[in-house]
TORGU-653346 format. One record per residue (C-alpha): x, y, z. Coordinates in nm, 4 decimals, decimal comma. Layout:
BEGIN
<<X; Y; Z>>;
...
REM end
This chain:
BEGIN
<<-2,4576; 7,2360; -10,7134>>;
<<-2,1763; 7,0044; -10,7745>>;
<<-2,2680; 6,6952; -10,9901>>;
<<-2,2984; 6,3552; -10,8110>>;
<<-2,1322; 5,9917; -10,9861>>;
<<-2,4378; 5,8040; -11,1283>>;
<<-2,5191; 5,5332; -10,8744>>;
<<-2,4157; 5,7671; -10,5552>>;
<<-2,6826; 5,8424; -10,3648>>;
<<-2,6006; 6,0537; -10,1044>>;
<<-2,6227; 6,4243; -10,0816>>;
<<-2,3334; 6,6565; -10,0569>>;
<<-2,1730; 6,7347; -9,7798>>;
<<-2,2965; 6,9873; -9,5552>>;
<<-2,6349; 6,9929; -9,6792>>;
<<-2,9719; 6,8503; -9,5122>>;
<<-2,9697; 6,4879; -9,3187>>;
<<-2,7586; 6,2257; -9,4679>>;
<<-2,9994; 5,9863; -9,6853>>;
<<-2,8949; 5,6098; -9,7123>>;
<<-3,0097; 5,3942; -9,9401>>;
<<-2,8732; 5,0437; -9,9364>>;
<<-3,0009; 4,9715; -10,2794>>;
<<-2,7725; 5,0558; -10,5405>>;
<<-2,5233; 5,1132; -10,2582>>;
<<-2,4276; 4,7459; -10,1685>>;
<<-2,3587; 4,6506; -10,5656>>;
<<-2,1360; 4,9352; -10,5803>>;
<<-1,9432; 4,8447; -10,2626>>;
<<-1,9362; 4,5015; -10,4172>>;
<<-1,8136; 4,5927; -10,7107>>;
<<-1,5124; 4,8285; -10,5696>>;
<<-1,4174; 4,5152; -10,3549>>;
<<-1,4352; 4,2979; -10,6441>>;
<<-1,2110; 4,5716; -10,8301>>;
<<-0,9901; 4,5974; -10,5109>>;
<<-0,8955; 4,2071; -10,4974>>;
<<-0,8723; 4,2031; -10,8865>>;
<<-0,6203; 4,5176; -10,8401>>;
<<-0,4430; 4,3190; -10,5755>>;
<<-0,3828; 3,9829; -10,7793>>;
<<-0,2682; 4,1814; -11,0533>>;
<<0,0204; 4,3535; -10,8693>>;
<<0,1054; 4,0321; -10,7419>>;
<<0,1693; 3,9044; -11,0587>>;
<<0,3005; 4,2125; -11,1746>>;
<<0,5406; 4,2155; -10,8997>>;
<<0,7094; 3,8512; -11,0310>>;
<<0,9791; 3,9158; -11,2783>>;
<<1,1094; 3,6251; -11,4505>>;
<<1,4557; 3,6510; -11,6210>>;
<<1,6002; 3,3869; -11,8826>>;
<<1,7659; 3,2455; -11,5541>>;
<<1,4429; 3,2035; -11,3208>>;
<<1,2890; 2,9956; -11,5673>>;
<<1,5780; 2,8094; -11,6441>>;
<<1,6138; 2,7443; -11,2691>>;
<<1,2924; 2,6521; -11,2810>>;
<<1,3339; 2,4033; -11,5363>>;
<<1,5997; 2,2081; -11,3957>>;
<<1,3850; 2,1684; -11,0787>>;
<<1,1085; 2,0615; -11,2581>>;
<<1,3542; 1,8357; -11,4784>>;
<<1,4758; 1,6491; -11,1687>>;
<<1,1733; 1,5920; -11,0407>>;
<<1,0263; 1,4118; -11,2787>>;
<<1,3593; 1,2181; -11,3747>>;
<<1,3885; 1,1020; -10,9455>>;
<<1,0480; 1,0715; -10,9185>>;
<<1,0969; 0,7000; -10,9898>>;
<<1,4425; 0,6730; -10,8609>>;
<<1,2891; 0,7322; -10,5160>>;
<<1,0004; 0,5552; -10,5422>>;
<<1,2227; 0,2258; -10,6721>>;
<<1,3917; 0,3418; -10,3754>>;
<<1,1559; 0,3214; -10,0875>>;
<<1,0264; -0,0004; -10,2217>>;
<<1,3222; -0,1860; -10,1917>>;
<<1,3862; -0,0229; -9,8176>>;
<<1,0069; -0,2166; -9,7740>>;
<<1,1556; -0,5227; -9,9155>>;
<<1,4553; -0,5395; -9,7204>>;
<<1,2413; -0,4986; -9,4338>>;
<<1,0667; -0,7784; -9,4944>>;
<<1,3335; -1,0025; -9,5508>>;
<<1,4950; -0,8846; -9,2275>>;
<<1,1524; -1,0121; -9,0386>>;
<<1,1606; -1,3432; -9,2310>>;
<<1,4967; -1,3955; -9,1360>>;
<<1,4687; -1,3340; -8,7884>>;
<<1,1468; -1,5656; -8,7688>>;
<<1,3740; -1,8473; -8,9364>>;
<<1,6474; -1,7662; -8,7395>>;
<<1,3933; -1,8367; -8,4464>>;
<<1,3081; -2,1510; -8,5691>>;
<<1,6695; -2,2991; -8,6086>>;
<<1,7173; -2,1935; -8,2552>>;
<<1,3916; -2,4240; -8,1532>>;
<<1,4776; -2,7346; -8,3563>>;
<<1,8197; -2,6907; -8,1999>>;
<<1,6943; -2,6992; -7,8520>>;
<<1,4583; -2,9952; -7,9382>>;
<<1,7362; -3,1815; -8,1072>>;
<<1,9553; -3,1231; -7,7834>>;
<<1,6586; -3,2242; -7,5880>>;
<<1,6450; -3,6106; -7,7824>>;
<<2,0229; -3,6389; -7,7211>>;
<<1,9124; -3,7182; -7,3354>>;
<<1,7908; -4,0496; -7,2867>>;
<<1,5722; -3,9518; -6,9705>>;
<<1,3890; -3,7530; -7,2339>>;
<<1,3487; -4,0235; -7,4736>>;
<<1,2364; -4,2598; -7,2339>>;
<<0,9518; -3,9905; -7,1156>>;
<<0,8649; -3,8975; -7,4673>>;
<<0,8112; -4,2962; -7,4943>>;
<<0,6015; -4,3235; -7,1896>>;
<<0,3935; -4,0462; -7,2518>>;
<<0,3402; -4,0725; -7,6296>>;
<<0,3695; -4,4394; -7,7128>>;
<<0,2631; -4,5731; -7,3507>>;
<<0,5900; -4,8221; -7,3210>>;
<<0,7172; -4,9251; -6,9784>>;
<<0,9800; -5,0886; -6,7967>>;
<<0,9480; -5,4531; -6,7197>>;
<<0,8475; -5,5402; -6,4287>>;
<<0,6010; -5,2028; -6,4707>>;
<<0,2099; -5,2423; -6,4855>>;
<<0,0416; -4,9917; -6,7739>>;
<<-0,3020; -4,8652; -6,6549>>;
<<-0,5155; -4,7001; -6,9720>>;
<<-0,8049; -4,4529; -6,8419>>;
<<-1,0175; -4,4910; -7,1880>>;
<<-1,3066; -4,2159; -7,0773>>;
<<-1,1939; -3,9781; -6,8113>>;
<<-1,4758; -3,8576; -6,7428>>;
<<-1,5604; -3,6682; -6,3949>>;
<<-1,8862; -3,7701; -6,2680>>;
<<-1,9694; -3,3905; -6,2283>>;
<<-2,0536; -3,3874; -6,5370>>;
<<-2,2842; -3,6768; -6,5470>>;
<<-2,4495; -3,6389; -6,1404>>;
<<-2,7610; -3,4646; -6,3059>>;
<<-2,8825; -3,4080; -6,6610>>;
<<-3,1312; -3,1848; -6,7137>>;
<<-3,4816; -3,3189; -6,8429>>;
<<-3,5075; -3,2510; -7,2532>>;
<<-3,8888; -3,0470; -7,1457>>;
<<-4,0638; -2,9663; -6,8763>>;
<<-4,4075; -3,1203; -6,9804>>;
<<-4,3735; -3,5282; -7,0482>>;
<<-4,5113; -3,6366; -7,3738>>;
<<-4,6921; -3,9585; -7,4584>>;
<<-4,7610; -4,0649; -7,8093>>;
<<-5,1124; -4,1448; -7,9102>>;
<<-5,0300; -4,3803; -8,1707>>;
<<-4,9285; -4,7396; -8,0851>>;
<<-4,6252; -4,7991; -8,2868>>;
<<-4,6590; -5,1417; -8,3472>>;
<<-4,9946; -5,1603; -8,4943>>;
<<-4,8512; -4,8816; -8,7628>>;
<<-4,5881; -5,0777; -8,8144>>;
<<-4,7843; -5,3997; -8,9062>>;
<<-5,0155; -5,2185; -9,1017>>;
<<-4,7635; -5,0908; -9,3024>>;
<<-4,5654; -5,3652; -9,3410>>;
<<-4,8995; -5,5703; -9,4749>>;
<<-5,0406; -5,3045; -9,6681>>;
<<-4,7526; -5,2941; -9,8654>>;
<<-4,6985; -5,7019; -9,8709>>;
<<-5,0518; -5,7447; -9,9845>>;
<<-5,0590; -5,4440; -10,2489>>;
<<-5,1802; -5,4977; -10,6250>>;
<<-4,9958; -5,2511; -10,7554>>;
<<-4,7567; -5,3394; -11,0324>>;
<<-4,3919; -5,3126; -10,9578>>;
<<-4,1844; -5,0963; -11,1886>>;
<<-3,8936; -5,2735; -11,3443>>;
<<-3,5383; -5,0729; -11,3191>>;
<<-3,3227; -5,0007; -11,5925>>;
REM end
């Protein structure tokens, strides 16, 4: 009878009804995976061959990255900057163009006169100002509604309280503190 690996369990071929056990089984499969991936890897890195010039290749890459690193980021912020200059310069650009236009617009003395009118209230002679002080529509006025729905009456008469007070604290002997 030929002589089984330790750890395989099933019976040589040709003889009786295959017996499975999946106990020490799925380990081993495990482990020859394991083995198979660690096999792979290895010819991987067995498969990169680095001469004097790959890694002085690789060097010089490495070498001008880190020496532009900086250059480019210097680089992009300024391109950020600029940007925003070129909107602030537009926006005051803008605003010339406006004061322009309102400067051209007090050259015209129909203007001025209307800007006087309206903001200062002046008129001609011989013209009769009318001043609306509370323009007011009466819409707005036709029909407040009531604070509650239930009327309230006080209990107390307010004048008696008032008297009362007013001689209770008249005809007091308490002694008055002096201040300071």
């Amino acid at each position: 009878m030929p002589r089984r690996p330790p750890g395989h369990d099933a019976p040589p071929a040709g003889r009786g009804a295959p017996h499975r056990s999946d106990g020490p089984a799925v380990p081993h499969r495990r482990a020859v995976q394991d083995a198979a991936r660690t096999a792979t890897a290895e010819s991987w890195l067995r498969g990169i061959h680095l001469s004097g010039f790959s890694i002085l290749v690789l060097g010089i890459v490495i070498l001008a990255i880190v020496v532009l690193a900086p250059s480019v980021r210097v680089l992009v912020e300024q391109r950020q900057q600029i940007a925003e200059l070129r909107a602030s310069l537009e926006e005051q650009e803008q605003t010339v163009e406006d004061l322009t236009e309102q400067r051209a617009r007090w050259d015209d003395p129909a203007y001025i006169k209307a800007q006087a009118r309206d903001r200062l209230f002046y008129v001609m002679p011989g013209e009769y100002p009318y001043l609306i002080i509370d323009d007011v529509t009466a819409e707005g006025l036709a029909d407040p509604e009531p604070a509650s729905a239930d009327l309230q009456q006080t209990k107390v008469d307010w004048a008696s309280s008032l008297l009362s007070s007013y001689f209770a604290a008249g005809l007091s002997d308490a002694p008055v503190e002096d201040e300071g």
